[in-house]
C-alpha positions as CSV (number, residue, x, y, z in Angstrom):
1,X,0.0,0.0,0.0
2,X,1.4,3.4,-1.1
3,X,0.9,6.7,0.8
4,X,-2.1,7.9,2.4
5,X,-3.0,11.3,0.6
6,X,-4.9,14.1,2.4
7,X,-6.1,16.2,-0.1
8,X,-6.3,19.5,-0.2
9,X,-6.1,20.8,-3.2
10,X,-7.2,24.2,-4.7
11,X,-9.5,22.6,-6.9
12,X,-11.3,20.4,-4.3
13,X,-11.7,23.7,-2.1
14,X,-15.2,24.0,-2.1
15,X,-15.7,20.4,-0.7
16,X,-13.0,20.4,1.9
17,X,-14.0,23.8,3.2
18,X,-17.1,23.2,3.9
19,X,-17.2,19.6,5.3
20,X,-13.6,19.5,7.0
21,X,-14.1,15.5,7.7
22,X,-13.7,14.7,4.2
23,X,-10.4,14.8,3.7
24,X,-9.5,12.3,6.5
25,X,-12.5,9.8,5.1
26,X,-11.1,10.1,1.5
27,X,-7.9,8.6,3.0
28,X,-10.0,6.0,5.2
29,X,-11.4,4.8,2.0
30,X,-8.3,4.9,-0.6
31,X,-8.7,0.9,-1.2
32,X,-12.1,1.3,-1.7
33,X,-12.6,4.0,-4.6
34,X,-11.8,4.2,-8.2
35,X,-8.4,6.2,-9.4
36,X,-9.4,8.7,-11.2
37,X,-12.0,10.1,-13.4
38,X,-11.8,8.7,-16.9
39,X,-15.3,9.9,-18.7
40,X,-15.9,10.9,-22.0
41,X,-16.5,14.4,-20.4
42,X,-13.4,14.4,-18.2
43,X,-11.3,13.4,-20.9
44,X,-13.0,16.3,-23.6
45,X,-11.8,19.2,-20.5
46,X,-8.0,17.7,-20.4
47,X,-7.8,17.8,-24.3
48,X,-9.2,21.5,-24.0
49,X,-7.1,23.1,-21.6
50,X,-3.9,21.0,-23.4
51,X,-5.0,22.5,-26.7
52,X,-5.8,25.6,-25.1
53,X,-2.0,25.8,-23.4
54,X,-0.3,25.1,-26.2
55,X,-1.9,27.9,-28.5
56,X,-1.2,30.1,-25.5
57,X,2.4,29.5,-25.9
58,X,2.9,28.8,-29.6
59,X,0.3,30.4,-31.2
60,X,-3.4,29.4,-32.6
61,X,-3.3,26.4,-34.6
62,X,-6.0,25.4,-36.3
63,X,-4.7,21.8,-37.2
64,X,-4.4,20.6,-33.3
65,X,-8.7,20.6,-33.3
66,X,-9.0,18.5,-36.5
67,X,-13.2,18.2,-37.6
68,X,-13.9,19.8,-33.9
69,X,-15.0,23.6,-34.7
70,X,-16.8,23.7,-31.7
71,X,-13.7,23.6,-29.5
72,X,-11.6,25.2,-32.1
73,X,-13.9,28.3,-31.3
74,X,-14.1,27.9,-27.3
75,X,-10.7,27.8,-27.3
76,X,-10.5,30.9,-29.8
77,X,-12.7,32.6,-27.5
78,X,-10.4,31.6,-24.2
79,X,-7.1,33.3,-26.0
80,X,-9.4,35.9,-27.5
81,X,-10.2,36.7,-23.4
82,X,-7.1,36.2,-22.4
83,X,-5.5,38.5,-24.9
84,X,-7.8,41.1,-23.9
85,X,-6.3,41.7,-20.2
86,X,-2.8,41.8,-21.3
87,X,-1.1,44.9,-21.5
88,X,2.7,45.9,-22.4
89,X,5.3,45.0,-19.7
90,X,3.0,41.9,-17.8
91,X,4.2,38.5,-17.6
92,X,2.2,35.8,-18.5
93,X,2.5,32.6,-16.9
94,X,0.8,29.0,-18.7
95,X,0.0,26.0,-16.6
96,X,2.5,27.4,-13.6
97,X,2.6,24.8,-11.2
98,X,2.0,26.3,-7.5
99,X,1.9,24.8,-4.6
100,X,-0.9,26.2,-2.1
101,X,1.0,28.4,0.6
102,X,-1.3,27.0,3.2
103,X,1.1,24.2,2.5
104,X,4.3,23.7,4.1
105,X,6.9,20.9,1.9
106,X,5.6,17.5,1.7
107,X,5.9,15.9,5.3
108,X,4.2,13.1,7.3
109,X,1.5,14.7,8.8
110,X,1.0,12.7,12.6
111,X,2.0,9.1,13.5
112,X,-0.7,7.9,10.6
113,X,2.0,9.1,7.4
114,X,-0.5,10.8,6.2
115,X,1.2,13.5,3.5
116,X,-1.1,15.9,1.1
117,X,-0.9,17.1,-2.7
118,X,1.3,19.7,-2.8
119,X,0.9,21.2,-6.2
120,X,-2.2,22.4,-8.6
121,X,-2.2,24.1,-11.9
122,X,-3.0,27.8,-12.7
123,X,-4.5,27.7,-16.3
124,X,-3.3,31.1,-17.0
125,X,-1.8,34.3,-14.8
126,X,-1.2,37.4,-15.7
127,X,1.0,39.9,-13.3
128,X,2.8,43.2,-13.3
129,X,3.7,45.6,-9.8
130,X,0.0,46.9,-10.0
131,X,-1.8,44.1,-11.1
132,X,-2.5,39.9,-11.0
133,X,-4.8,38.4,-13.0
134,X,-5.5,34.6,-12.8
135,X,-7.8,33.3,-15.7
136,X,-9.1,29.5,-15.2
137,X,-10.6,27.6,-18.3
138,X,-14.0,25.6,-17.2
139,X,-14.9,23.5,-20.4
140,X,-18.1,21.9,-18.4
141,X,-21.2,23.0,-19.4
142,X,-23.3,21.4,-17.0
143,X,-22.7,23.3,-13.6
144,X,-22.2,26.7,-13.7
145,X,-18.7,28.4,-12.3
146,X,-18.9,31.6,-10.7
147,X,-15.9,33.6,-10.1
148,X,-17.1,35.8,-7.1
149,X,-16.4,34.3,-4.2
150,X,-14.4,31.4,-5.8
151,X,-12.0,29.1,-3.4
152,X,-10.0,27.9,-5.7
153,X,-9.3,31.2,-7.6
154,X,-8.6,32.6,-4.4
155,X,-5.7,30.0,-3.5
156,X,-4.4,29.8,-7.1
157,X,-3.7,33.8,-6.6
158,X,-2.5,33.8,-2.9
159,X,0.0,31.1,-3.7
160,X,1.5,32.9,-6.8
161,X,1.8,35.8,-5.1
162,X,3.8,33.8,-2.1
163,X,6.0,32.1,-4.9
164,X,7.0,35.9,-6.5
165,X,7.6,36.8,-3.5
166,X,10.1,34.3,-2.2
167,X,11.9,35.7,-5.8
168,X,12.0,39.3,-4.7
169,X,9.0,40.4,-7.0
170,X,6.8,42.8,-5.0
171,X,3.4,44.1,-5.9
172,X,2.1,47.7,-5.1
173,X,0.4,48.2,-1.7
174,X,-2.7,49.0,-4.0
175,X,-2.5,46.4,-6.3
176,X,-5.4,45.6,-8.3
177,X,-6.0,41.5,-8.4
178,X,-8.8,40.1,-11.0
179,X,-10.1,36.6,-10.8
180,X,-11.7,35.4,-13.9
181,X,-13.5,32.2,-14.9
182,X,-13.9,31.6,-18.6
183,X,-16.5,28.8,-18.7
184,X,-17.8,29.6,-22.5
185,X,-20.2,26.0,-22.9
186,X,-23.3,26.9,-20.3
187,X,-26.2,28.0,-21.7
188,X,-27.5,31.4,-21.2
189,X,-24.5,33.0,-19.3
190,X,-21.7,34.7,-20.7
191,X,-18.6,32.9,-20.7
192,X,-16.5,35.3,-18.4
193,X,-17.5,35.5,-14.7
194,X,-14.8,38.1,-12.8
195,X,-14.1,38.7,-9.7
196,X,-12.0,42.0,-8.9
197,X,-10.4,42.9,-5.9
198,X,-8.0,44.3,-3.5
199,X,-4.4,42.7,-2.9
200,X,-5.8,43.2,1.3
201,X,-9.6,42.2,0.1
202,X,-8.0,38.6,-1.1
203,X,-5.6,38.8,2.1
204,X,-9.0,39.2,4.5
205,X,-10.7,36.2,2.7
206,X,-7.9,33.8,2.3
207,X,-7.4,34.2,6.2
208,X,-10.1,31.3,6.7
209,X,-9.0,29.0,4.0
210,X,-5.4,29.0,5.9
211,X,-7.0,28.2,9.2
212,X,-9.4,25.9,8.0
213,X,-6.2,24.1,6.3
214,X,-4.4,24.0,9.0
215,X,-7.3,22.6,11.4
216,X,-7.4,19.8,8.6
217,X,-3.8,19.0,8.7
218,X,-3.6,19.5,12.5
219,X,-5.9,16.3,12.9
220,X,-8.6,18.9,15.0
221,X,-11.7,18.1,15.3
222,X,-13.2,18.4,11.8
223,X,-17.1,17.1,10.8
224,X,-19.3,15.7,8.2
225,X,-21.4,18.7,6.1
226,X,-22.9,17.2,4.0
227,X,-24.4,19.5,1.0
228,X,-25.1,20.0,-2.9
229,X,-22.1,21.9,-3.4
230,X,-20.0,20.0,-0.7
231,X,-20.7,16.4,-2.0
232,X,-21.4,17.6,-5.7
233,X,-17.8,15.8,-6.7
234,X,-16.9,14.3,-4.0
235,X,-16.1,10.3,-4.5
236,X,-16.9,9.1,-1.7
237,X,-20.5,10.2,-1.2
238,X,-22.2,6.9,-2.2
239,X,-20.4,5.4,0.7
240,X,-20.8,8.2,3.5
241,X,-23.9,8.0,5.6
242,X,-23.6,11.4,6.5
243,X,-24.8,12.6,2.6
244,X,-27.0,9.7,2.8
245,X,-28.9,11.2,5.4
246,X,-28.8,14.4,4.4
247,X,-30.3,13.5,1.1
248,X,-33.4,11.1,2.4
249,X,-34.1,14.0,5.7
250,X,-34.2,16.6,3.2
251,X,-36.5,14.9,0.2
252,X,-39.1,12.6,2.6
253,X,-41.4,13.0,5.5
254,X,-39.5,12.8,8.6
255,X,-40.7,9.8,9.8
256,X,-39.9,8.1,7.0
257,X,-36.3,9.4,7.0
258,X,-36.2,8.5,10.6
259,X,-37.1,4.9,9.4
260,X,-34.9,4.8,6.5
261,X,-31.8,6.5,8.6
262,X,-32.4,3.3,11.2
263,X,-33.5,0.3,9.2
264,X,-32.0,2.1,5.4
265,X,-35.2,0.3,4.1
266,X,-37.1,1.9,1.4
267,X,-40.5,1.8,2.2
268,X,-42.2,4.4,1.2
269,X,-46.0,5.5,2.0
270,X,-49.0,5.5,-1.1
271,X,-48.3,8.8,-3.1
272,X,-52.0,9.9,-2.1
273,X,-51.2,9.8,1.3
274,X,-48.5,12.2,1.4
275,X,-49.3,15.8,2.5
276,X,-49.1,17.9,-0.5
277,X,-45.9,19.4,0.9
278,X,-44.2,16.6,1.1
279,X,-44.7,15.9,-2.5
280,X,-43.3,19.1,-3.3
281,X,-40.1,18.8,-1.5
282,X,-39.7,15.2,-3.0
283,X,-40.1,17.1,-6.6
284,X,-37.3,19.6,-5.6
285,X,-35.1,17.2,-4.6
286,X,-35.4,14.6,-7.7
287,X,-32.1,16.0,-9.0
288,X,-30.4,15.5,-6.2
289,X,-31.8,11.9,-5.3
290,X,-31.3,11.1,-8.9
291,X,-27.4,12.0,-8.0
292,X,-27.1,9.8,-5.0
293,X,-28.7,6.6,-6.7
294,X,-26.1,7.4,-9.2
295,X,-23.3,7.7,-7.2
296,X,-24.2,4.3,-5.3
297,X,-24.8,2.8,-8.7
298,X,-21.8,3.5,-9.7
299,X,-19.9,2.4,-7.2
300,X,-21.2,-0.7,-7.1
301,X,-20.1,-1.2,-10.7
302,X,-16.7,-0.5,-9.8
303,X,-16.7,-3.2,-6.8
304,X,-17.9,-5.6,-9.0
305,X,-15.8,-4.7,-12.1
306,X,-13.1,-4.9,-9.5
307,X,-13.7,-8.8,-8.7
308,X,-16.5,-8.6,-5.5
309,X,-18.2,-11.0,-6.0
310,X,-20.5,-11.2,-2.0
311,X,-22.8,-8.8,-4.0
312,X,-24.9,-11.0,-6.3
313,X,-24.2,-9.3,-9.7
314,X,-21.8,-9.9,-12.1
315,X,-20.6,-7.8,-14.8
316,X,-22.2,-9.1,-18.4
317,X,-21.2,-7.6,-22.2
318,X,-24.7,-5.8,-23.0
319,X,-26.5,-5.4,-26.3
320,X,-25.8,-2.6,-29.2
321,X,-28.1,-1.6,-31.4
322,X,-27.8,-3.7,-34.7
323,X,-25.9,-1.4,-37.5
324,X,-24.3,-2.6,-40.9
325,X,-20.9,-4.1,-41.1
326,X,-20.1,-2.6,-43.7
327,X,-22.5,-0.1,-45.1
328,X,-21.4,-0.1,-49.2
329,X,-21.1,-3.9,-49.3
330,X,-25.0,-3.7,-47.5
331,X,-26.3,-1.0,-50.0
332,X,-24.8,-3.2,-52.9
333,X,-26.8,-6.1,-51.4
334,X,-30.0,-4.0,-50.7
335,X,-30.0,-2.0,-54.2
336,X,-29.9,-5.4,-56.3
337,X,-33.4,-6.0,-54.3
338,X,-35.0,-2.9,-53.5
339,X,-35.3,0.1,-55.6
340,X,-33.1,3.3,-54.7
341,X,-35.7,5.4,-52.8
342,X,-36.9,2.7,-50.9
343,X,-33.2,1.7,-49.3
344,X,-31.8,5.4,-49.4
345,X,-33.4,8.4,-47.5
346,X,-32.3,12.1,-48.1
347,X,-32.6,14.0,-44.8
348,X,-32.7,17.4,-44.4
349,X,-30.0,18.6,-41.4
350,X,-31.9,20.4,-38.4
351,X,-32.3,23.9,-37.5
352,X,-29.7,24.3,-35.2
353,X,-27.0,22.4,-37.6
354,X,-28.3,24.7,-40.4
355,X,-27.8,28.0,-37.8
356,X,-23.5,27.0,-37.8
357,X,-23.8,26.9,-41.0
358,X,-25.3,30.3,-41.4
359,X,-22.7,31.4,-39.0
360,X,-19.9,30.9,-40.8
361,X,-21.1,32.9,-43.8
362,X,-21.5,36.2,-41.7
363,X,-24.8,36.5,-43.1
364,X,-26.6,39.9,-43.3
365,X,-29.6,41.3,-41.0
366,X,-32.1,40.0,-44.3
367,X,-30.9,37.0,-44.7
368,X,-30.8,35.6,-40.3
369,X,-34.7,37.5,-40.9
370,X,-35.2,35.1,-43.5
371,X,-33.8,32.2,-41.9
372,X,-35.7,33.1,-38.7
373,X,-39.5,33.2,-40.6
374,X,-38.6,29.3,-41.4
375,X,-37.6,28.0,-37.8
376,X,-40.5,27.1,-35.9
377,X,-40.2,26.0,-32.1
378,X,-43.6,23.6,-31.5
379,X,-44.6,22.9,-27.8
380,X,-42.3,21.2,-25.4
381,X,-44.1,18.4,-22.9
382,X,-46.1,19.3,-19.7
383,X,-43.2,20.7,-16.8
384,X,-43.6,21.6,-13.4
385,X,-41.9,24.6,-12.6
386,X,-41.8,26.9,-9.8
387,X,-44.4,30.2,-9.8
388,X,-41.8,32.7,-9.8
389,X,-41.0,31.4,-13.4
390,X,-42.4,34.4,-16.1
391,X,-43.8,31.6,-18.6
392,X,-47.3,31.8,-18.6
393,X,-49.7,29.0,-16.3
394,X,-50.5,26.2,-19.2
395,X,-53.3,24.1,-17.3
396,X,-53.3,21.2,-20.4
397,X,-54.4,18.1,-19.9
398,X,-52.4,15.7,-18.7
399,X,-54.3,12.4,-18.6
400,X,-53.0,11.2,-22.0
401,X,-49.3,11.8,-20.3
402,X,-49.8,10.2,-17.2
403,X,-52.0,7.1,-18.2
404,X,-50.8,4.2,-16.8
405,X,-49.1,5.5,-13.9
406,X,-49.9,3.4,-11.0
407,X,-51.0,0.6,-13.0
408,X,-47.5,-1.1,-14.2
409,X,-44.6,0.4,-12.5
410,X,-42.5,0.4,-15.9
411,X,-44.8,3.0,-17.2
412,X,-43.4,6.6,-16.9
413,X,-44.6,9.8,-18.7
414,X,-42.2,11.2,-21.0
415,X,-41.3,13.8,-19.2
416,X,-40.7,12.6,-16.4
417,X,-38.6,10.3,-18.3
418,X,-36.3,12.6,-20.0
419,X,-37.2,11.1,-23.5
């Protein structure tokens, strides 16, 4: 067994500051949990911010994003940004490697040999006497990254400015610091989010994140807060009973949480017996029940993939859908048999894949007018959504969507099925 690794990194910040226990249970559990993160999703960020890094230091290439515009332009956009808050005279800095100055060199921390990660990557700083700016690169478009108020921004900036300083660089006494996430993929937001500053206004609120470290790393008496933005990425929450709970006490009745915290047996009362509260609070917290049976889900995946085999599953190759071998010899066979219109389908390409197009033409006030009066958006399903949303009330009828609920437990209505 290797080292036990307490982490507290900059990017993990907004977990370990908030529940201070998890740290010390991660290392509890280091047999137990997979390595690392290797989705499709967590590979398609590293290949960003390499790509991103390397026309940051050698200059845009086209070529490195082959047939993938999409990131070609993200990426455009990120140096585009990045371009923008450089002036004559700054430094820039690409993928600096800084250890957190909460941090003192890698030791064993208590009789346990516990050490920590020392080190975390700055995507891109920016720094003169009267100025730092530190710019990170969030290619995820699924949770949105603020930059006011941001841990890990904060930490990436207060250790630079500890590593200049054991060079000899000073900054002014008013210095001007600038924290910037460039997260260009969610929705409806713009893709910077900055956070400006005081060199003494960062001072003032890096001041808990050192003593919170150090209460950590001390072996103090630390505890379990368990929470949506605490456990959001956290890999250990399917196993920590302290989430558990926190997820079942805040989405059921509390007797039935009561039950399920003691026996962890699901039974749940008839839906019509339920106060009409309580059905509302189990609605808002689908998301985040959805999550947990995830997380557990996946776990249990691992252990099995891993050889546990006390479980009663076992890992099995599933079924594809059925596609052609090889698609010219199959339209040779089909075309000797079939006439041409009846094996080959034109298909016109969708609104949205027609709009990129249109994009790249820089096409003139008349003609996105004209394109517009063609694109038609018909009515989405039925959705529950809060009253403080400005969309007018629809009261349609639902019995058509909800027929069969009740009746065969397979039966869901499309939207509550995300088809």
């Amino acid at each position: 067994m290797g080292k036990n690794i307490l982490r507290l990194s900059p990017s993990g910040s907004s977990s370990w500051l908030k529940c201070t226990a998890a740290p010390a249970f991660l290392v509890s559990l280091q047999d137990e949990l997979p390595d690392e993160d290797n989705s499709v999703y967590a590979a398609e960020g590293t290949l960003a911010h390499d790509n991103a890094a390397e026309c940051l230091l050698l200059g845009f290439d086209d070529d490195l994003f082959g047939k993938n515009t999409d990131m070609k332009d993200h990426v455009q956009g990120y140096c585009d940004y990045i371009d923008s808050k450089r002036t004559d005279g700054d430094v820039m800095l690409i993928e600096e490697k800084l250890q957190p100055w909460y941090l003192a060199k890698e030791k064993a921390y208590s009789e346990k040999e516990i050490v920590h990660v020392t080190h975390g990557y700055s995507d891109c700083s920016i720094y003169s006497n009267s100025k730092l700016t530190v710019i990170d690169l969030k290619y995820g478009m699924g949770v949105s990254v603020q930059g006011e108020g941001n841990t890990q921004m904060a930490i990436y900036a207060m250790s630079l400015i500890f590593k200049l300083m054991k060079t000899g660089f000073k900054f002014d006494d008013d210095a001007e610091v600038e924290l910037c996430i460039y997260q260009p993929r969610v929705i409806g937001e713009k893709a910077a989010r900055e956070w400006k500053l005081s060199l003494k206004e960062l001072r003032d609120f890096a001041s808990s994140i050192y003593d919170t470290a150090q209460l950590i790393l001390s072996g103090g008496e630390t505890e379990f807060a368990p929470g949506e933005t605490a456990c959001r990425w956290c890999d250990a929450k399917a196993l920590c009973s302290a989430y558990a709970g926190y997820v079942l006490e805040e989405s059921l009745p509390e007797e039935t949480s009561a039950a399920l915290s003691t026996e962890f047996k699901l039974m749940l009362p008839d839906i019509k017996t339920l106060p009409k509260e309580d059905l509302v609070r189990l609605m808002e917290m689908t998301k985040q029940l959805t999550d947990y049976l995830a997380a557990v889900k996946k776990h249990l995946f691992f252990l099995v993939n891993d050889g546990d085999t006390s479980l009663g599953y076992k890992m099995v190759t599933g079924l594809g859908n059925r596609t052609w071998a090889d698609p010219a010899a199959a339209e040779k066979y089909l075309r000797a048999k079939f006439k041409k219109d009846e094996i080959l389908v034109p298909k016109l390409i969708t609104a949205p894949q027609a709009e990129k197009l249109l994009k790249k033409t820089k096409p003139s006030t008349v003609t996105i007018k004209k394109f517009d009066s063609l694109v038609t958006r018909p009515a989405g399903k039925p959705t529950l959504v809060p009253m403080s949303d400005p969309r007018p009330a629809d009261l349609s009828d639902l019995e058509k969507e909800f027929e069969g609920i009740g009746e065969d437990e397979s039966v869901l209505p499309t939207s509550l099925a995300g088809k």
